[in-house]
C-alpha positions as CSV (number, residue, x, y, z in Angstrom):
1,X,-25.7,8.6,24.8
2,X,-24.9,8.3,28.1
3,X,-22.3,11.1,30.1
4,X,-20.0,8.0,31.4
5,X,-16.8,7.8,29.1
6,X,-16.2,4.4,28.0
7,X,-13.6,3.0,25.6
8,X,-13.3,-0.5,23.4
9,X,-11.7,-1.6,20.4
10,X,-12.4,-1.8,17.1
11,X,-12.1,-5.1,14.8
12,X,-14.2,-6.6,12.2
13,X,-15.2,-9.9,12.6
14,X,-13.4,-11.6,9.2
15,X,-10.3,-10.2,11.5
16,X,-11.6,-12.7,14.3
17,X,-8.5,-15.9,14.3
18,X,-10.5,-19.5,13.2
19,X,-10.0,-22.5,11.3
20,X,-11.8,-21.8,8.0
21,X,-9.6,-18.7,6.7
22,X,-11.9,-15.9,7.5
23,X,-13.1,-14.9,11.0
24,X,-16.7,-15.8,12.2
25,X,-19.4,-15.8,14.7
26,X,-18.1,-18.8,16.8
27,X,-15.3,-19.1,19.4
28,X,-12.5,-16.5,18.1
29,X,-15.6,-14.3,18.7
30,X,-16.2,-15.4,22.1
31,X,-12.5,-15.4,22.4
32,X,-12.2,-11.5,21.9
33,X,-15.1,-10.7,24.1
34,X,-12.9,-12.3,26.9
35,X,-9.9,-10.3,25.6
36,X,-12.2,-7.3,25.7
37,X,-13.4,-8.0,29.4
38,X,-10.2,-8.7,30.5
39,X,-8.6,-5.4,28.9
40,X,-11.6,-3.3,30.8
41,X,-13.3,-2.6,27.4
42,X,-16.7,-2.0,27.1
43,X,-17.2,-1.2,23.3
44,X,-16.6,-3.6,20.3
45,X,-16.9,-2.0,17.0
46,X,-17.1,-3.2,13.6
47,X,-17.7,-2.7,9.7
48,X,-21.2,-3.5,8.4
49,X,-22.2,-7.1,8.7
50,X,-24.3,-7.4,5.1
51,X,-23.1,-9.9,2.3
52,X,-19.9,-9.6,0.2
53,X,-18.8,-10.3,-2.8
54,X,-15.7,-10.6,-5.4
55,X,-17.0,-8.2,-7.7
56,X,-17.0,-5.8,-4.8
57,X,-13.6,-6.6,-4.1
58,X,-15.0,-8.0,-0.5
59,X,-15.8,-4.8,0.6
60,X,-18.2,-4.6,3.7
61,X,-19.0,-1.3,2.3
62,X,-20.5,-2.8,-1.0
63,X,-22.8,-5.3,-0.4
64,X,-26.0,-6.7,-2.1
65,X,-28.3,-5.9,1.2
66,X,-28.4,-3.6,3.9
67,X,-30.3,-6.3,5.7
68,X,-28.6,-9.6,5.4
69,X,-26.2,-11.0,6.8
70,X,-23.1,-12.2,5.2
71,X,-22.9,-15.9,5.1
72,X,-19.0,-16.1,5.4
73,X,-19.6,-15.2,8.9
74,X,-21.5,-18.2,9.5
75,X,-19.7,-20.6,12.3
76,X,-19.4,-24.4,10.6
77,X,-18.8,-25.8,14.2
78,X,-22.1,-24.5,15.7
79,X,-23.7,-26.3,12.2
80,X,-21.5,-29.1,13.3
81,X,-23.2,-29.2,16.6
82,X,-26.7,-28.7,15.6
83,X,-26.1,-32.0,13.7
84,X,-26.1,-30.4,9.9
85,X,-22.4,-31.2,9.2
86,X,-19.8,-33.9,10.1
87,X,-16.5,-33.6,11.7
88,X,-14.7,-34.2,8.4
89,X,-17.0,-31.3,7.0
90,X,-15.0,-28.7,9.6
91,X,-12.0,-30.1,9.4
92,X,-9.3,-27.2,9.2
93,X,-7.9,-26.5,5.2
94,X,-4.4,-26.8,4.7
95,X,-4.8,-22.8,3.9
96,X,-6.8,-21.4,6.1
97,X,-3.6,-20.8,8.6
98,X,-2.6,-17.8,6.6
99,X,-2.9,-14.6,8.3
100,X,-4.4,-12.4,5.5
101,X,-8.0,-13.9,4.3
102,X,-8.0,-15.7,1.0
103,X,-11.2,-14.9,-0.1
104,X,-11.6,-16.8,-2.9
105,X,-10.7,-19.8,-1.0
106,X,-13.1,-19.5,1.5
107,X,-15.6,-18.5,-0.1
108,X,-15.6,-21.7,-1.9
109,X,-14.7,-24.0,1.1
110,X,-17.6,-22.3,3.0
111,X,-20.8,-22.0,0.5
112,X,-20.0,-25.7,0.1
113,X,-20.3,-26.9,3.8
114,X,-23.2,-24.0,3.4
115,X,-25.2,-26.1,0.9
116,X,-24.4,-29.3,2.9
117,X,-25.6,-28.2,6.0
118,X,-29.2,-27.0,4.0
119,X,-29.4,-30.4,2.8
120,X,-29.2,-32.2,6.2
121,X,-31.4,-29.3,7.8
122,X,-34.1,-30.4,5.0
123,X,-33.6,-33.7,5.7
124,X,-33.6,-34.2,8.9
125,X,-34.7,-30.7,11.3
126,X,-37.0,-31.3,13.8
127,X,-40.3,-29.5,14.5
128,X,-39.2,-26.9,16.7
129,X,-35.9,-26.1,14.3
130,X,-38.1,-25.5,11.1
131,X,-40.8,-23.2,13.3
132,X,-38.2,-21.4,14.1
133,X,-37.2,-21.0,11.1
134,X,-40.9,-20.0,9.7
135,X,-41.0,-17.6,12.6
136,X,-38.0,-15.7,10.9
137,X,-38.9,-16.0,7.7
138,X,-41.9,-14.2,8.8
139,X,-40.6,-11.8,11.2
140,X,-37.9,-10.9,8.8
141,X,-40.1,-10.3,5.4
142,X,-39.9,-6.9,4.7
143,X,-36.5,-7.9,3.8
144,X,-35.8,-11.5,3.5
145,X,-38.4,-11.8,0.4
146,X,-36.6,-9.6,-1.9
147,X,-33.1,-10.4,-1.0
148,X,-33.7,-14.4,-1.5
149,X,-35.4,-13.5,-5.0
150,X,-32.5,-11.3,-5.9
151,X,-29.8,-13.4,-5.3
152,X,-31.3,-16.3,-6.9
153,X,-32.1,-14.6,-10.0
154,X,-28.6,-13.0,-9.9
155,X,-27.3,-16.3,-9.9
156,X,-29.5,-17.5,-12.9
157,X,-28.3,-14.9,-14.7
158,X,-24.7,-16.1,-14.2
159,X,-24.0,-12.8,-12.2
160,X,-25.6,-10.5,-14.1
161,X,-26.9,-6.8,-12.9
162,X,-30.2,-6.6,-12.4
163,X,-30.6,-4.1,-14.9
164,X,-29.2,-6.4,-17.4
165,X,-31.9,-8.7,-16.4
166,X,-35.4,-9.6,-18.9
167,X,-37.3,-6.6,-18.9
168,X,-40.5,-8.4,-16.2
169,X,-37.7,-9.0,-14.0
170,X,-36.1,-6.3,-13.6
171,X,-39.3,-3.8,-13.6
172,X,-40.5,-6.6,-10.9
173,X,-43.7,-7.6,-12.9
174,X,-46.0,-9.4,-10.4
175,X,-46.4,-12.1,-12.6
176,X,-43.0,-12.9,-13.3
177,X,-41.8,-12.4,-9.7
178,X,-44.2,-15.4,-9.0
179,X,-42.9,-17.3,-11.5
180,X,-39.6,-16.8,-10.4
181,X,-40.3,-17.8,-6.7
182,X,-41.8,-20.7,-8.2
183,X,-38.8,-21.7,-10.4
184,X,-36.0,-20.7,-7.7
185,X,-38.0,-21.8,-4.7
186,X,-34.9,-24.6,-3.6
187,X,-32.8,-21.8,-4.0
188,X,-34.6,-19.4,-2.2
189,X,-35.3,-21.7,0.3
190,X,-31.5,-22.4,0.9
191,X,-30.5,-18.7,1.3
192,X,-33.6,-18.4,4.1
193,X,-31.8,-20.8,5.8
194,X,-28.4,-19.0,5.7
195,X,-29.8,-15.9,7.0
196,X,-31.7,-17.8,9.7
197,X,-28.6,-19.3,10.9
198,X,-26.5,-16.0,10.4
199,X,-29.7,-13.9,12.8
200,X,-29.3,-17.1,15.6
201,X,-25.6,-17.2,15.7
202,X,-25.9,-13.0,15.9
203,X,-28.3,-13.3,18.5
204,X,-26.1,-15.7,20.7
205,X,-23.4,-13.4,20.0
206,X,-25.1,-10.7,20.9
207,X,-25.9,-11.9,24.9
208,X,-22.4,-13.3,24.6
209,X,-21.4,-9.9,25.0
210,X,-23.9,-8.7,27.4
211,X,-22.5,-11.3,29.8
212,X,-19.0,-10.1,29.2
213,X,-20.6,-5.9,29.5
214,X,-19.8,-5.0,25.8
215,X,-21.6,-3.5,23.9
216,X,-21.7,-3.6,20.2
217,X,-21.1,-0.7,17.7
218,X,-22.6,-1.6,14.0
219,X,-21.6,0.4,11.3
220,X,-24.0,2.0,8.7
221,X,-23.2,3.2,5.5
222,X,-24.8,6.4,3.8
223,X,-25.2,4.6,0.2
224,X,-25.5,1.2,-0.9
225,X,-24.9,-0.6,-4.1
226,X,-26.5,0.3,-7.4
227,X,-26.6,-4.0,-8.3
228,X,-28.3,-4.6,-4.7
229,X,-31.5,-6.2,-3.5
230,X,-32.4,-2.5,-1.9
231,X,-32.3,-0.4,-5.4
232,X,-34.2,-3.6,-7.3
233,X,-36.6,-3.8,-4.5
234,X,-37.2,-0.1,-3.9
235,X,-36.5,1.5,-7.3
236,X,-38.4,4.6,-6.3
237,X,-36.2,5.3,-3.1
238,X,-33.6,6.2,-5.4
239,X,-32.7,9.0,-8.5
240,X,-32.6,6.2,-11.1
241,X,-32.8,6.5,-15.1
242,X,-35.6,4.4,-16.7
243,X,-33.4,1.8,-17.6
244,X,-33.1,1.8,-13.4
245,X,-29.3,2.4,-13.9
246,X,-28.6,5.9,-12.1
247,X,-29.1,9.0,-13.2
248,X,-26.8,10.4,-10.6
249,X,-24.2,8.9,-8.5
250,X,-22.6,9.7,-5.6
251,X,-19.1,10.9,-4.4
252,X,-17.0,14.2,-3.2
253,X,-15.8,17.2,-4.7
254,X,-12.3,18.0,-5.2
255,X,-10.7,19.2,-2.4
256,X,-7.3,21.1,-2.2
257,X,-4.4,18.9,-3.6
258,X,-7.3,16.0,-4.7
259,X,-9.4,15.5,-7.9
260,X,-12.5,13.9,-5.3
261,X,-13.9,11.0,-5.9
262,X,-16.5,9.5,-7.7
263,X,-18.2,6.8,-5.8
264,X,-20.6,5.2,-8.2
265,X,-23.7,4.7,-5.5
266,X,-26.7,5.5,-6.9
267,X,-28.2,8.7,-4.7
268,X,-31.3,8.9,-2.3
269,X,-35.0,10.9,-3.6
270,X,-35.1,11.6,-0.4
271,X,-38.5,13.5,-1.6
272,X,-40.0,10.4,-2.6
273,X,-38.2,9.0,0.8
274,X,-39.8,12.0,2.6
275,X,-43.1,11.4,1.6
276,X,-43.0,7.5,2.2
277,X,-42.5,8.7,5.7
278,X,-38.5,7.1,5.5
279,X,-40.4,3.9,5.5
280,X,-37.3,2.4,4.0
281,X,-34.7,3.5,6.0
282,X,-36.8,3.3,9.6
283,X,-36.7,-0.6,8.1
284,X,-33.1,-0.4,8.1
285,X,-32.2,1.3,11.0
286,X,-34.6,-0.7,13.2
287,X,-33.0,-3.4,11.6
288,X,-29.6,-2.4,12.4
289,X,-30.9,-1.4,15.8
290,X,-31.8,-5.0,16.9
291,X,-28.0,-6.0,16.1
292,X,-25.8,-3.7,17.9
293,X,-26.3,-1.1,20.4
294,X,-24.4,1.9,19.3
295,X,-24.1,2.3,15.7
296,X,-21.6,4.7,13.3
297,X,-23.6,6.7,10.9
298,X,-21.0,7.2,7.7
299,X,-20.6,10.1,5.7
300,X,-23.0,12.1,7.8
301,X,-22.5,15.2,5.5
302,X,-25.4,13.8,3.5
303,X,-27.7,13.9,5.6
304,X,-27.6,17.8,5.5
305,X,-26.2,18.1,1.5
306,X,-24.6,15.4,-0.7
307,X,-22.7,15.9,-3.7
308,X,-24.4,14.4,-6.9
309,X,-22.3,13.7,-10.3
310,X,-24.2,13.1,-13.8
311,X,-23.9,9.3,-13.9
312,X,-22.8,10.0,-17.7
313,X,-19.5,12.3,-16.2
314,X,-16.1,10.9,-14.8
315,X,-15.2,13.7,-12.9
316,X,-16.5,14.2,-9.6
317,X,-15.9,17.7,-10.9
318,X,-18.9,18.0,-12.7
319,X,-21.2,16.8,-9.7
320,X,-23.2,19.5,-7.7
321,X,-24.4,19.9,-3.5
322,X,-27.7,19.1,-2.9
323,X,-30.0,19.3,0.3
324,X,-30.4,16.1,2.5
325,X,-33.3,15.1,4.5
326,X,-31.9,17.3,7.3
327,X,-33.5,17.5,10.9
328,X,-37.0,16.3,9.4
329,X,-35.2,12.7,9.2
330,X,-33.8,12.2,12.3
331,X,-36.8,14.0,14.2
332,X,-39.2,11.0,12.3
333,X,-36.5,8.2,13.2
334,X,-36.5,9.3,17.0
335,X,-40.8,9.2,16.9
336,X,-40.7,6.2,15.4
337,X,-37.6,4.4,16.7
338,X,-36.8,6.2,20.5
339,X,-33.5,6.6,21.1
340,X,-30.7,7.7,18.1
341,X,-27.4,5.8,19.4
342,X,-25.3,7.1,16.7
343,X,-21.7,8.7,16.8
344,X,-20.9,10.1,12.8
345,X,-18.6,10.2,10.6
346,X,-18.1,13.8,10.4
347,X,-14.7,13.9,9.0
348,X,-13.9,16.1,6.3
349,X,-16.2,18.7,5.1
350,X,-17.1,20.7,8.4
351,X,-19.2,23.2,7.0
352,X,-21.6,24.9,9.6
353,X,-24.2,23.6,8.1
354,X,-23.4,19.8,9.1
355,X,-22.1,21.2,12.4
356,X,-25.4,22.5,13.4
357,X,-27.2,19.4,12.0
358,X,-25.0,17.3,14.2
359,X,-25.2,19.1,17.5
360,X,-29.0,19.7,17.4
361,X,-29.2,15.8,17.7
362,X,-26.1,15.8,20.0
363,X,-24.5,13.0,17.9
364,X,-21.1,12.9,19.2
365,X,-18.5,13.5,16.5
366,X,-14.9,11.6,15.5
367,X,-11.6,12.9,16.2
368,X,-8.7,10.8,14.9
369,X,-5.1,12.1,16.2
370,X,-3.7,10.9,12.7
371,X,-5.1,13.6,11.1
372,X,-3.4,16.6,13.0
373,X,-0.9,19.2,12.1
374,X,1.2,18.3,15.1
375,X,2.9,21.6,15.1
376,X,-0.7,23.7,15.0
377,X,-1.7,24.4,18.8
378,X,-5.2,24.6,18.4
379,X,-5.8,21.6,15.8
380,X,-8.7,20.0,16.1
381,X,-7.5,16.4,16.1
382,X,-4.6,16.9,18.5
383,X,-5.9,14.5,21.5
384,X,-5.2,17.9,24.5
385,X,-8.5,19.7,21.8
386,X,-11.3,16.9,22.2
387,X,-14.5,17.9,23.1
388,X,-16.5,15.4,25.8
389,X,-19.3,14.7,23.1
390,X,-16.9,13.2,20.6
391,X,-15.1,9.7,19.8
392,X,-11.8,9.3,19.4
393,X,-9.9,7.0,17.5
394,X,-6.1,6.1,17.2
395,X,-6.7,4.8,13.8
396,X,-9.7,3.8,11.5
397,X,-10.3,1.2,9.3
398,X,-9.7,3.6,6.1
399,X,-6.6,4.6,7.5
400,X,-2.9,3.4,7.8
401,X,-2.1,1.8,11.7
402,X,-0.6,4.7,14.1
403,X,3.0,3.1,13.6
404,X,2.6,3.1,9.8
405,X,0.9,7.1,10.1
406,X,4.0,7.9,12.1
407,X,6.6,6.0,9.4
408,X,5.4,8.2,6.9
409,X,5.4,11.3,8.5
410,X,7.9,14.7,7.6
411,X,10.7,15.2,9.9
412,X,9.0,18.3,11.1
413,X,5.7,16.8,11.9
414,X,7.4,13.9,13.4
415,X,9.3,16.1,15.8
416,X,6.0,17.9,16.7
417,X,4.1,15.1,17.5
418,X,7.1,13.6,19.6
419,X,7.0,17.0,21.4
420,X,3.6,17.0,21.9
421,X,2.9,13.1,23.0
422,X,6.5,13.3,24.7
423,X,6.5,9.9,22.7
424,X,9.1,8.1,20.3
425,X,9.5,5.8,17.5
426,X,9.8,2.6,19.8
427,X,6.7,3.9,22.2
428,X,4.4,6.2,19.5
429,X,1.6,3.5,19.3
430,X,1.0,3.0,23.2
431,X,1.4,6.9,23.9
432,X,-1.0,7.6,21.4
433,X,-3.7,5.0,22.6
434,X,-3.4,6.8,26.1
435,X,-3.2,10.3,24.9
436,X,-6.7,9.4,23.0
437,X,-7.9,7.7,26.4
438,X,-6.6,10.7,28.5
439,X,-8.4,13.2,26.5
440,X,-11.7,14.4,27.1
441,X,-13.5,12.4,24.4
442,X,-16.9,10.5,25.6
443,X,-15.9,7.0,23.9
444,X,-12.5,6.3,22.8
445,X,-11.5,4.0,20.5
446,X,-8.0,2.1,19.6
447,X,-7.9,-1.5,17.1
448,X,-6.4,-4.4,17.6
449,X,-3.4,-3.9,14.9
450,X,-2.5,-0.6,17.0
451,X,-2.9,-2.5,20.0
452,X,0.0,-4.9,18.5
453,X,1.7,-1.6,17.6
454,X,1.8,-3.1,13.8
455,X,2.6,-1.3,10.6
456,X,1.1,-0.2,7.7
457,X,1.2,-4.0,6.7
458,X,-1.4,-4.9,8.7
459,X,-3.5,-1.6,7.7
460,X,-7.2,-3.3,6.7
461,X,-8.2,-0.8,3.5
462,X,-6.8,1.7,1.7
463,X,-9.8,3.8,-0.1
464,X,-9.7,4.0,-3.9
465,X,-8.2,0.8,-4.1
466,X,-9.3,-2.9,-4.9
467,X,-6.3,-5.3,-4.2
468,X,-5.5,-6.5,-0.9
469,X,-8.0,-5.1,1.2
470,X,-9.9,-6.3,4.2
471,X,-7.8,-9.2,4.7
472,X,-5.6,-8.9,7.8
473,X,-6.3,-11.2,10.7
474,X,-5.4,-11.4,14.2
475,X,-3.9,-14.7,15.9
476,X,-5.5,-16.5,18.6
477,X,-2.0,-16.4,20.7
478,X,-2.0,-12.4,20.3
479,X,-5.4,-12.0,21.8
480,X,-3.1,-12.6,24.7
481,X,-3.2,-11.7,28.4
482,X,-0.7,-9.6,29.0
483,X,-1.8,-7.2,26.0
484,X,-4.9,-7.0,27.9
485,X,-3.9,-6.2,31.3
486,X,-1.5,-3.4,29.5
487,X,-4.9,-2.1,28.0
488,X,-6.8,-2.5,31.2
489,X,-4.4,-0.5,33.5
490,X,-3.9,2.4,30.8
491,X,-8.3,2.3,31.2
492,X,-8.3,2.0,35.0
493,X,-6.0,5.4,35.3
494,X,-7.7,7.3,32.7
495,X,-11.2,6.8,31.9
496,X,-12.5,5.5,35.7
């Protein structure tokens, strides 16, 4: 990290406005790079970009692959242009105008013109468009294999877990993964081609933004999903049960006022990890690496201990702390990878421990003003506290918007913070993005629904729960010029 303080905003891209109901890698991208430019912002952050699905409630956070990409990203006017739809194939649905993505719609409406566009591509690609596509097929292996075999198995098997799958299949018996590539190969071909299309249209996005001088933030998740391509393909990477169910599962303990929670992930063996060399997770973080430029490392606190439940116990009482990989990781990552652009997710559990894990790295921290006991002098998230080696957030994507944080504040607290920002109910949301921007924090971060000083309606999850979540989108009109220059002259006074 560099000493320069920068700032940008954060929004995930099925956020982004377009005509298909879900935002994408096309021109509402392009669209908020300008907006970013324009507004002096050099930092666009986002959730992770990997597959999702309805039995994960469309969570970014519980995908099938740490690697893919997730196909409902994929812009239908580029396919359009490369000649594998038809107009009539992009036309705009009569719902796709609403503001909140309806996932089930799209994804219907979009692995449809998905499967059309495959069929034309096989048809009718030239030479140079199907080397290219054997060049990332082969470049992108490591991965690709596995995750092509999974989902079409896990398709075959009308959705099935893999551990509900015939016993060769799901101990990945040589001979019956052949015969399976054999049997699926149309299939597996068809989900190459989505991920090829997915890595171009990234890669255009990608010097999109370097023209426009953003760079991107990724976002990495400790754990990933028990019914994935990674815990299939990698069985021993993880503290599974012979049945490769797991035979611990990760969460948080209580905490003051909370029972914890009980996350479900299977956990890392980060000894078998260890003495693999991380082979695994150098994949995915070099993987990661050649997508964004800055990424978010969540719940960092495992890296030094996680909390581990009995897979057979509901409460995350019953779970226990037990050591992470610790320094030993990151010290491999940096010989084999260079540089560690990470800030982390450090919120919560600040035992020393974690503390002195983070700072022998010099990962900056997060600070989110949200979080603060406005009538404590010395809190910690109170913006006048930051550190320089932190970032600093108005809001996150776990929590309520600024305006709906301040709604639902005590009358005490409310009066506190009013004292402290010298702000007010009709102002709160601006104040606080320049408060965070005035502060000493390295990188500082708003998003675009505190920008447009919205309420808890417009808040994109709330943890611990499946309905309604991840679905608020941003209109092409609000992405708007004035908003920009509002955003740009706060920047100019306080971060230059």
């Amino acid at each position: 990290m560099t000493s320069d303080r920068r700032s940008g905003v954060f929004l995930h891209l099925t956020s982004l406005p377009g005509p298909h109901g879900v935002g994408d890698l096309g021109a509402g991208a392009r669209e908020f790079l300008s907006f970013l430019d324009d507004a002096d912002q050099s930092l666009w952050q986002f959730c992770p970009l990997g597959p999702t699905s309805s039995g994960h409630a469309h969570s970014p956070y519980g995908s099938s692959s740490a690697f893919a990409g997730n196909p409902l990203l994929v812009d239908l006017r580029d396919l359009e242009a490369r000649g594998y739809l038809d107009a009539d194939d992009i036309a705009q649905p009569s719902w796709a105008d609403d503001r909140t993505v309806a996932y089930e719609r799209v994804s219907e409406f979009k692995r449809d013109r998905l499967r059309r566009a495959f069929d034309r591509f096989e048809e009718t690609a030239g030479e140079s468009e199907r080397a290219a596509l054997a060049d990332f097929r082969e470049r992108e292996a490591a991965w690709l294999d596995d995750y092509t075999l999974f989902v079409a198995l896990k398709r075959a098997h009308d959705g099935a877990a893999w551990t509900d799958w015939t016993d060769p299949l799901s101990d990945r018996d040589p001979g019956a993964l052949a015969a399976a590539r054999e049997e699926h190969d149309r299939a597996i071909r068809y989900r190459e081609f989505v991920q090829w299309v997915f890595d171009e249209q990234w890669r255009d996005l990608r010097a999109a933004a370097d023209e426009h001088g953003v760079d991107l933030v990724g976002d990495l998740p400790i754990y990933v999903a028990g019914d994935s391509a990674d815990v299939w393909a990698n069985p021993g990477a993880f503290q599974l049960s012979g049945d490769g169910t797991p035979a611990v599962v990760a969460g948080v303990p209580p905490n003051p006022g909370d029972d914890g929670q009980r996350w479900g992930n299977p956990v890392y063996d980060w000894d078998a990890l260890a003495a693999d060399g991380y082979d695994w997770w150098l994949d995915r973080l070099d993987r990661l690496l050649s997508q964004v430029d800055l990424a978010r490392l969540d719940h960092f606190k495992a890296f030094h201990e996680y909390w581990a439940i009995p897979a057979e116990a509901d409460s995350p009482a019953a779970g226990e702390w037990r050591p992470g990989p610790g320094a030993g990781f990151f010290e491999t990552v940096r010989e084999e990878l260079g540089e560690l652009p990470f800030v982390v997710e450090d919120l919560g559990f600040l035992d020393g421990g974690m503390l002195a894990l983070r700072d022998q790295f010099e990962f900056p921290g997060m600070r989110v003003p949200l979080y603060a006991d406005w009538c404590a002098e010395g809190d910690r998230y109170k913006p006048r506290n930051y550190p320089e080696n932190c970032a600093a957030y108005t809001s996150t994507h776990d929590s309520d918007t600024a305006v709906g944080v301040y709604e639902s504040l005590s009358d005490r607290q409310r009066e506190c913070l009013d004292y402290a920002l010298a702000t007010g109910r009709e102002s709160f949301a601006w104040d606080l993005i320049e408060a965070v921007w005035d502060s000493e924090a390295r990188l500082a971060f708003t998003t675009m629904p505190d920008l447009l000083e919205r309420g808890s309606e417009a808040r994109f999850n709330v943890p611990g729960t499946t309905e309604g979540n991840w679905r608020w989108r941003v209109t092409e009109a609000e992405l708007d010029g004035d908003l920009a220059n509002k955003l740009a002259g706060i920047t100019i006074s306080t971060l230059r």
